[in-house]
C-alpha positions in Angstrom: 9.2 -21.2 -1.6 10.9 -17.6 -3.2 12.8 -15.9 -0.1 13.1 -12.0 -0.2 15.2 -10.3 2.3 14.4 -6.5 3.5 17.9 -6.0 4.4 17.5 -3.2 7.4 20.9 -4.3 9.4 19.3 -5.7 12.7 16.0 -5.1 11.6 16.6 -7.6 8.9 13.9 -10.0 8.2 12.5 -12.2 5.5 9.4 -12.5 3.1 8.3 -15.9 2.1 6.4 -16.0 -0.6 4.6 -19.2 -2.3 1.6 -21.9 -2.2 1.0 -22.4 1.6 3.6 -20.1 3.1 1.0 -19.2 6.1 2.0 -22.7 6.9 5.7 -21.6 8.0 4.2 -19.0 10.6 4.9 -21.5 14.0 8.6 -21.5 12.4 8.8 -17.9 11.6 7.3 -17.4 15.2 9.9 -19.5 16.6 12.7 -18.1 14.9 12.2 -14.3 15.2 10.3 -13.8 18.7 11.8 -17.1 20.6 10.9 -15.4 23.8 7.0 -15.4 22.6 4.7 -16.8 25.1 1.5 -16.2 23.3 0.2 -14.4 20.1 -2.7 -12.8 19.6 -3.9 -13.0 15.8 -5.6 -10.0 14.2 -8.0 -10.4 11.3 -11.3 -9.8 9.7 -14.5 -11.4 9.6 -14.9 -12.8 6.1 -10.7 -13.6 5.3 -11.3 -17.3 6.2 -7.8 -17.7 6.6 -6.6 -19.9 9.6 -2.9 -20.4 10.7 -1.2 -21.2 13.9 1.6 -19.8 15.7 2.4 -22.4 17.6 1.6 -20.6 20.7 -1.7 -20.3 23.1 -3.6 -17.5 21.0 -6.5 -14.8 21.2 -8.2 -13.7 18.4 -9.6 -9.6 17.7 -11.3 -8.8 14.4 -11.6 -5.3 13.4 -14.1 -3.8 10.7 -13.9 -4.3 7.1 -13.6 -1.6 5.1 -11.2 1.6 4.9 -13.4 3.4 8.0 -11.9 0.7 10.3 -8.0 2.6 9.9 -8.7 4.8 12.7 -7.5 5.4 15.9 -10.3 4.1 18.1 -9.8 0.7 16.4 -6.3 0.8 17.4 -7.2 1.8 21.1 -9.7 -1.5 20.9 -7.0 -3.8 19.6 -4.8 -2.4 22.5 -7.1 -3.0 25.3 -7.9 -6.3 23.5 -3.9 -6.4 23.9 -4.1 -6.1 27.3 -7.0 -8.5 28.2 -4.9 -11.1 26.7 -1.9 -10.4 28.9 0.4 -9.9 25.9 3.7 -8.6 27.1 6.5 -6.6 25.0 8.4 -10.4 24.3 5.1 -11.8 22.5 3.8 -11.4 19.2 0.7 -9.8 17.3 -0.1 -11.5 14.0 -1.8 -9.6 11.4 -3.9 -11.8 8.6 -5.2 -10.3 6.2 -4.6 -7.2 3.4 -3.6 -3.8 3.6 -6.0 -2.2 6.4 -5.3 -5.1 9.3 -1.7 -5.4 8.3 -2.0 -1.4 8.6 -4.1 -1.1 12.0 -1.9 -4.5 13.4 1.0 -3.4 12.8 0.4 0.5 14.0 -1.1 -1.3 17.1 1.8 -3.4 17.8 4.3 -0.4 17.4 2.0 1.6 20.4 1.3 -1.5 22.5 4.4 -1.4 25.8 5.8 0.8 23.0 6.8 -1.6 20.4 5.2 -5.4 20.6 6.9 -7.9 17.6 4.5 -8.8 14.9 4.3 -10.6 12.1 2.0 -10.4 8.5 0.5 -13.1 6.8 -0.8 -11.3 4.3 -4.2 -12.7 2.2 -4.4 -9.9 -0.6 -2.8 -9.6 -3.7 -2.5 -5.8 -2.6 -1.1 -6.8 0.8 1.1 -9.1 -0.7 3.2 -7.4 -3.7 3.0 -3.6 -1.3 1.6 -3.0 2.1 2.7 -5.9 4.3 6.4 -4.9 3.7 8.7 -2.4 4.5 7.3 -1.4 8.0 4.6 1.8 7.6 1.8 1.5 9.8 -1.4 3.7 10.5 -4.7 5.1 10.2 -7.0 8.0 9.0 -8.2 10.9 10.2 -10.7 12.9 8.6 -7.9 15.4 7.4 -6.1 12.8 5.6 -5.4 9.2 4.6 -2.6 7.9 6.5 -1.4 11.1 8.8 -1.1 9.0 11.8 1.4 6.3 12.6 4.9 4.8 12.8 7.7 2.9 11.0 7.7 -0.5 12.7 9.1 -3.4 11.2 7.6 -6.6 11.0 9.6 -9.4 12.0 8.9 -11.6 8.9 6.3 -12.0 6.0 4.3 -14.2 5.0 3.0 -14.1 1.5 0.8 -17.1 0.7 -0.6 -17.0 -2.8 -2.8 -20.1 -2.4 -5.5 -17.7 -0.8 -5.9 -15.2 -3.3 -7.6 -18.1 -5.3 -10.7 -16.6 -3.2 -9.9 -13.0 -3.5 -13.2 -11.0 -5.2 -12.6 -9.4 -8.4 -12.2 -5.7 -7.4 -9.2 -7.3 -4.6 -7.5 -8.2 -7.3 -7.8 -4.9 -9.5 -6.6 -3.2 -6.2 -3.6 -5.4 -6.2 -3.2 -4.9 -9.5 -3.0 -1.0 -9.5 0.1 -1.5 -6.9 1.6 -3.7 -9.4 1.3 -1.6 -12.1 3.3 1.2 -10.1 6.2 -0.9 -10.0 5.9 -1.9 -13.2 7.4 2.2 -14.0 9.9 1.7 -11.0 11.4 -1.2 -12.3 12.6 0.6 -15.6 14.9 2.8 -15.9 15.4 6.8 -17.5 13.2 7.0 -20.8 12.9 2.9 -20.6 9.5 1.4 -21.6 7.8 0.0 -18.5 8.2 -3.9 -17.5 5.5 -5.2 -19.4 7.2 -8.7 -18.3 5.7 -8.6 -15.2 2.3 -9.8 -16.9 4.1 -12.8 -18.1 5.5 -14.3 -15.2 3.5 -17.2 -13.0 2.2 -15.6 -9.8 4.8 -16.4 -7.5 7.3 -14.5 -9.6 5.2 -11.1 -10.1 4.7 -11.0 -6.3 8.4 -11.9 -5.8 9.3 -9.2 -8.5 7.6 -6.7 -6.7 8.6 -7.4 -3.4 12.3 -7.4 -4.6 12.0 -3.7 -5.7 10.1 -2.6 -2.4 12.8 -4.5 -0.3 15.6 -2.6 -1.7 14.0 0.8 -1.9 13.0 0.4 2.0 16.7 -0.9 2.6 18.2 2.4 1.1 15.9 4.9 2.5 14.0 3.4 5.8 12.1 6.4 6.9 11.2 7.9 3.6 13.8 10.9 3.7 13.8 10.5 -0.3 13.9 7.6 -2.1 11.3 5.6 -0.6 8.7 8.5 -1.9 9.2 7.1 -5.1 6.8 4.3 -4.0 4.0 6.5 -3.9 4.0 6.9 -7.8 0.2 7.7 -8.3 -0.4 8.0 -5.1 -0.8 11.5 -4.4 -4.3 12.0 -6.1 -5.0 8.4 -4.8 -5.0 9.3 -1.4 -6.8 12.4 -2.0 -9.6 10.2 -3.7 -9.6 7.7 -0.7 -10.0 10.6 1.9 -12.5 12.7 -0.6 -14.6 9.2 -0.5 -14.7 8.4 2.9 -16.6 12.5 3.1 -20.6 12.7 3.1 -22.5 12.9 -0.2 -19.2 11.8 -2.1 -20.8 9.4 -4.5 -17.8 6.9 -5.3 -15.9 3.8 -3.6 -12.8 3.4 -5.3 -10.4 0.7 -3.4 -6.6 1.6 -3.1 -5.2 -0.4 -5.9 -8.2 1.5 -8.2 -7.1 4.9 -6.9 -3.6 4.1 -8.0 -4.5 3.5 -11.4 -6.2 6.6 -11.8 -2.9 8.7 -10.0 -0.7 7.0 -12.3 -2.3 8.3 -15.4 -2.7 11.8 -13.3 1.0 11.5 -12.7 1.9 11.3 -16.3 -0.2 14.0 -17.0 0.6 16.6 -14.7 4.6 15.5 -15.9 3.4 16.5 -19.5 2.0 19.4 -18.4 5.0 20.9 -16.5 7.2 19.5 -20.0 8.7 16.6 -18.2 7.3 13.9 -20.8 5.3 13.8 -23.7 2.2 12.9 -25.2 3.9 9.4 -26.2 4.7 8.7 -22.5 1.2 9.5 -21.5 -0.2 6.9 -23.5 2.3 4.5 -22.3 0.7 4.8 -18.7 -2.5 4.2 -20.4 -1.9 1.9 -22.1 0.1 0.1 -19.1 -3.0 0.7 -16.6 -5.5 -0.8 -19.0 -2.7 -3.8 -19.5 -4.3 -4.6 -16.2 -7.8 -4.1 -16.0 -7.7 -0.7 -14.5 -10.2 2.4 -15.5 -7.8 5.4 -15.4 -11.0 7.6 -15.3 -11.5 10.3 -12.8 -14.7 9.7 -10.6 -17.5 11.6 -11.7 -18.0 14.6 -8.8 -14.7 14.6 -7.6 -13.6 18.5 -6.9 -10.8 19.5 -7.8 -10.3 22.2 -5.1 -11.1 19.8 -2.1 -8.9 16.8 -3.9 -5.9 19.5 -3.9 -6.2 20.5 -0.1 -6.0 17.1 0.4 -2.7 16.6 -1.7 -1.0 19.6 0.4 -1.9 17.2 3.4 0.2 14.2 1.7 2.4 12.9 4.2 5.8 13.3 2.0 4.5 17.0 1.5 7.0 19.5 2.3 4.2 22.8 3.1 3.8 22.4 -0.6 2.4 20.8 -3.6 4.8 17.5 -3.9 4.4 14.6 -6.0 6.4 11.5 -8.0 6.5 12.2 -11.6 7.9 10.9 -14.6 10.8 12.5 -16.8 14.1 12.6 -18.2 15.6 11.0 -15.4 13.2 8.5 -15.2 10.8 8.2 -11.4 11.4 11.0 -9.2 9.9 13.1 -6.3 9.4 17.1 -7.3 8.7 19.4 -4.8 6.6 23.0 -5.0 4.3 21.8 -8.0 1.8 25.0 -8.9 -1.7 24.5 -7.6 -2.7 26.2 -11.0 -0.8 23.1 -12.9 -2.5 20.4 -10.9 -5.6 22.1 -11.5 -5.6 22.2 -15.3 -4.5 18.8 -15.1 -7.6 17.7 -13.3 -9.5 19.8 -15.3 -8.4 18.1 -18.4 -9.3 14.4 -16.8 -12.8 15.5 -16.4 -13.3 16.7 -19.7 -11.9 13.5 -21.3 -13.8 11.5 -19.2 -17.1 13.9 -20.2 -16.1 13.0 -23.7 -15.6 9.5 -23.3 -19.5 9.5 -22.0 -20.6 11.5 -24.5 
């Protein structure tokens, strides 16, 4: 079993990662929340994944899907909360990827104010990105992600066994997230660590979890740093909440949205004269290393993607984004809406071309 420490002082706690880590959960359970009475276990139908707290438990499903990150899903886990009699000392345990680790833990931080929890996390997604470093929430139909808190978990449980099972397009999703840090693990005009394709499974979740661990440890709250994991995900977001509008016409999952920002990213840094044409390709060429379509949906609008970018939570009443450059990963705010736009603009028409 590989251990990675988030290293937040008191706040400190461990992610396990490894064949049959859900297995450790009545440990982790017991170590972490000793004063837990009961648990109640969070999931979705489908995931299939059973563990056991060592405690009496209930069990709440919430939808499948992106639509289920809202906020009368976490009122319904709440009440649900509170028909199982769960007190501040207990513990909520979220199984599953990125949207119940997401609504769990969001839920958890509300519940008496702040209820423990823990993530065994089932997706490659959830695994090498969303079940660490303590952001929680849901949608609203202004934006992906607007509402919610910082609320640590009180371990991790990564348990790649399960993702045997995971459907194709889970995987692509995780793999988008993994191509991100794939740039943030190399440094100022360094090529991009290609080793991460290389490495047995156990070590490329590790590898990623490692660099999330340490960026969360220096900058908690995202005051700066930790905007730097949201490389490619400024369009990304903007796709998710442009899908999830009538008539829209495309379902990209997260990890897929990614893909497509990173390749934005790189070229709205050409575009301003950050990097070049050579750097470009590199993110091509890294995004397609795994499986990914960089390709702009057909029908997306550029004007309605861009009011959704100046929603971005790490937006600062302006266009911001991570980019590429000299320096290597960075976050750059007041970006020209005219830039952005002729960078769309110039995805469309090479994805026309590619049709054509």
């Amino acid at each position: 079993m590989t251990i990675v420490p988030v290293e937040l002082g008191e706040r400190r706690y461990e992610v396990s990662i490894g064949e049959g880590a859900r297995h450790l959960l009545a440990g982790a359970v017991a170590s972490t929340v000793p004063g837990a009475r009961r648990a109640v276990v969070v999931t979705q139908p489908g995931i299939g994944v059973t563990v056991d707290p060592g405690l009496p438990l209930e069990r709440l499903t919430v939808p499948d899907g992106e639509d289920a990150k809202s906020l009368s899903v976490v009122e319904s886990l709440c009440r649900g909360f509170s028909r199982a009699g769960l007190s501040r000392s207990d513990v909520v345990i979220a199984v599953g990827g990125g949207v119940v680790t997401d609504l769990a833990g969001f839920a958890a931080a509300s519940f008496h104010r702040g209820t423990p929890y823990i993530n065994v996390a089932t997706t490659l997604l959830g695994q090498v990105d969303a079940a660490i470093g303590g952001k929680t929430g849901v949608n609203i139909p202004e934006g992906k992600n607007l509402v919610g808190a910082f609320w640590q978990p009180k371990a991790v449980l990564c348990d790649t066994e399960v993702l045997a099972t995971l459907p194709p397009r889970e995987w692509a999703s995780g793999c988008g997230e993994m191509a991100k840090y794939a740039f943030l693990s190399s440094g100022p005009n360094q090529a991009p660590d290609g080793s991460l394709l290389e490495l047995p499974l156990v070590d490329q979740v590790a590898r990623c979890v490692a660099i999330k661990a340490e960026v969360v440890a220096s900058d908690e709250r995202e005051g700066d740093r930790r905007m730097l994991l949201n490389y490619g995900h400024t369009l990304a977001h903007a796709l998710e909440a442009s899908a999830l509008e009538p008539g829209a016409g495309w379902d990209l999952r997260h990890g897929e949205a990614v893909a497509v920002g990173l390749v934005f990213a790189a070229k709205l840094a050409r575009q301003l004269g950050r990097i070049d044409e050579e750097r470009v390709e590199l993110h091509r060429r890294v995004v397609g290393s795994f499986d990914l379509s960089p390709a702009l949906p057909p029908g997306a609008d550029p004007e309605r993607l861009i009011s959704f970018m100046a929603r971005d939570k790490k937006a600062h009443q302006d266009l911001t984004f991570v980019l590429d450059g000299p320096a290597g990963v960075e976050v750059v705010h007041g970006i020209d809406a005219a830039d952005v736009v002729a960078t769309l603009a110039e995805m469309k028409e090479s994805e026309a071309g590619s049709r054509s």
